[in-house]
C-alpha positions in Angstrom: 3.0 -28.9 -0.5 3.8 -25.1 -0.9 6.3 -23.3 0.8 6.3 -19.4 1.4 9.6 -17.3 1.7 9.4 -13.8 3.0 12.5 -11.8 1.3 15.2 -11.2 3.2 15.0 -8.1 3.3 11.2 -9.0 5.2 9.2 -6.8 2.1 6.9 -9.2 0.1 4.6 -7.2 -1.7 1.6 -7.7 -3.5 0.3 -6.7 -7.1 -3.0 -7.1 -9.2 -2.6 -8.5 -12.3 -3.8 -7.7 -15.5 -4.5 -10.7 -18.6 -2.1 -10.9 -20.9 -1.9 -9.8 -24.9 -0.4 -12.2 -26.9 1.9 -10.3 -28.1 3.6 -9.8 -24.3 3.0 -14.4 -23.6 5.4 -14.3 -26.5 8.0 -13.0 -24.7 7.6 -14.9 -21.7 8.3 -18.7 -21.9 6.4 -21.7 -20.6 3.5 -19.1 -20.0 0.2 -21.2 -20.1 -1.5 -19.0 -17.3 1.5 -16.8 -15.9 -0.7 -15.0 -13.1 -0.9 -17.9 -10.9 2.6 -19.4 -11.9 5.9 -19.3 -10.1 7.8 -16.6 -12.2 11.8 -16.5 -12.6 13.3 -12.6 -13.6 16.8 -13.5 -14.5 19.5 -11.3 -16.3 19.9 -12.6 -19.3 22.9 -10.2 -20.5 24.9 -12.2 -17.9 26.6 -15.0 -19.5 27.3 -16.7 -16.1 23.4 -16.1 -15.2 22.3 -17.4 -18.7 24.5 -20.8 -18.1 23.0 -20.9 -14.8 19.4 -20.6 -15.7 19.9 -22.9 -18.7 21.2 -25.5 -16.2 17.6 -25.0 -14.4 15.6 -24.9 -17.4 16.9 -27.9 -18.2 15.8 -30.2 -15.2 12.5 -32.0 -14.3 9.6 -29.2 -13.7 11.2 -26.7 -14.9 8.2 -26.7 -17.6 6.4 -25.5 -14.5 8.0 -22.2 -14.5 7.8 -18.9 -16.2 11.0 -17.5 -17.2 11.6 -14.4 -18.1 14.6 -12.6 -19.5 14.6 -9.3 -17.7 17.4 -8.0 -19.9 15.3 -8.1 -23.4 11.8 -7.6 -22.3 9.2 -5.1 -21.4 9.5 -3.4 -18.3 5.2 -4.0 -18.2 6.0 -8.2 -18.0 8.2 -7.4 -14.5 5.2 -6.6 -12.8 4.5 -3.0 -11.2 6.8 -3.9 -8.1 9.8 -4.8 -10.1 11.6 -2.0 -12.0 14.3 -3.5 -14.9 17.1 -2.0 -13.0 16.2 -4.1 -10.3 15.5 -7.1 -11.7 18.9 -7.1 -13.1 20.6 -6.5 -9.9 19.9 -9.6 -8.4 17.7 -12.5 -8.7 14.1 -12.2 -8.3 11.0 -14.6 -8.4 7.5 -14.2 -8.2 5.2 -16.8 -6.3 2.1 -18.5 -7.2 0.5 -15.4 -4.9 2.3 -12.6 -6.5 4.9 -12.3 -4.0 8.2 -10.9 -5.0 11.3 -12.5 -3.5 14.3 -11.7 -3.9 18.4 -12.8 -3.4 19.6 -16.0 -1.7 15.6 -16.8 -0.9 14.9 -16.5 -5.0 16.9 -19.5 -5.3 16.0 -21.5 -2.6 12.4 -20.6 -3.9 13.7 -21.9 -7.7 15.4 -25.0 -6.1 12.2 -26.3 -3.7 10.1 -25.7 -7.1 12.7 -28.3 -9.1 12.1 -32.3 -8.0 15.7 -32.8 -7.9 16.9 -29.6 -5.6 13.3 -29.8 -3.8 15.5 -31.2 -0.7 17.6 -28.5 -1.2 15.5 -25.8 -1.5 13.9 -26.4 1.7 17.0 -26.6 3.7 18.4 -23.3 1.9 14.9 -22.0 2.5 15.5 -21.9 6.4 15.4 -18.8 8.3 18.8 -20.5 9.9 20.1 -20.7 6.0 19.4 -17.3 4.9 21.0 -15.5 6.8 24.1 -17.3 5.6 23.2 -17.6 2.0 22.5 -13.7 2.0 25.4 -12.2 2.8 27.2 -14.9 0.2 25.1 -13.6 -2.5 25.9 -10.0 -1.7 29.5 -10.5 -1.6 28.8 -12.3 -5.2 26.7 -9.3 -6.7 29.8 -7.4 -6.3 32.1 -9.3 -8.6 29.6 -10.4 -10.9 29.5 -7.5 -13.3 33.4 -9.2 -13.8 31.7 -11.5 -15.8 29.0 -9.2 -17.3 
């Protein structure tokens, strides 16, 4: 079953893609056929964001998943909709569609996507949720560069 989240913010935006060079899958992990997979932009420079997303790349069906380091690659594998500055503000994922979301709904996204937070990401994935979750984050994006 495949869930959609709108970002919280209510912009989900669209964007062609364009095949691959090798050189670029190289620097993307887990990419077999990255335009149609559920993408993860993570900071990579943030040693409490690394431990994080090691923790998820770690569990059951995380294989599933591209992750990419938005701190150490090209700006050309964020897509035209994400800028690096961006993508290292906050957490960001990419649908199976192309959709960019963004903030608490990222996660939520991540966690319905993993078999063992699926249950979670669907409850955090409520309208209800967000709007609690959201603020939380924001209030977190402002102490994180304490640990950057």
């Amino acid at each position: 079953m495949l869930f959609r989240w709108i970002d919280i913010t209510g912009i989900a935006v669209q964007f062609g893609t364009v095949p691959m060079s090798q050189e670029r899958s190289s620097l993307m992990s887990n990419t077999l056929d990255s335009e149609n997979r559920f993408t993860v932009y993570y900071d990579g420079a943030c040693p409490l964001c690394s431990k994080e997303i090691a923790t998820y790349r770690q569990a059951r069906g995380a294989d599933d998943l591209s992750w990419v380091d938005a701190a150490h690659c090209d700006a050309d594998l964020l897509g035209e909709d994400l800028e690096g500055k961006a993508a290292l503000a906050r957490m960001h994922v990419r649908d199976e569609s192309g959709r960019l979301i963004s903030g608490a709904a990222a996660f939520a996204a991540i966690w319905a996507r993993l078999p063992k937070t699926r249950w979670l990401g669907r409850l955090m994935g409520t309208k209800p949720a967000l709007w609690l979750l959201e603020p939380a984050y924001s209030l977190f994006l402002k102490v994180r560069p304490l640990w950057r």
